[in-house]
Steps between C-alpha positions, in 0.01 A plus 500: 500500500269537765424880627653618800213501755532779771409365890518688868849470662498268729548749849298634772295690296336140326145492455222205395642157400731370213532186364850390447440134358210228508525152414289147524694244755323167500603206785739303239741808429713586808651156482562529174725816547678327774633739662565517852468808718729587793323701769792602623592667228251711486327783734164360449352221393153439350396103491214352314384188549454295166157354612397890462577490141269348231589210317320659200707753275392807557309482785745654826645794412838651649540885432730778666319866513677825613241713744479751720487475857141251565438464140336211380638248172402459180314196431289388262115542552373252671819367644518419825885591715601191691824562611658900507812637655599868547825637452459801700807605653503814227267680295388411213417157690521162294202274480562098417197351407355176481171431296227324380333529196239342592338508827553150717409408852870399580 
């Protein structure tokens, strides 16, 4: 069993930036999920375009931080944000984060 790791409460009080979860997306996996998502059914929405993810495994990250008001995400050095949205309608805000391990001119 893993320890029990002790964290901030999530309130108004939140300070720096914590990551939640990380993971590589290349191009070839959201049709292989194929699942489709209904706007409509939720309060936002944010859409990335598959030409923004690598083809190459590991390449385009997707990650989901929790941070306090302006704080920035947790990427890996080196990476380069191409796509971020801000859940900021409370506090601690929600960072989605697109990546890329390596550095392109896209």
């Amino acid at each position: 069993m893993l320890p029990q790791e002790q964290h901030q409460k999530p309130d108004s009080n939140f300070q720096g930036t914590k990551q939640m979860v990380t993971r590589p997306i290349s191009s070839d996996e959201p049709r292989l999920v194929g699942v489709i998502c209904d706007p409509t059914k939720f309060d936002e929405v944010m859409e990335v375009p598959v030409s923004m993810l690598s083809s190459k495994k590991y390449e385009t990250n997707i990650a989901v931080d929790v941070t306090e008001p302006g704080g920035q995400a947790i990427i890996t050095p080196g990476g380069k944000i191409l796509l971020q949205h801000a859940l900021a309608d409370t506090i601690p805000w929600i960072l989605v984060t697109v990546s890329s391990w390596w550095p392109t001119s896209r």
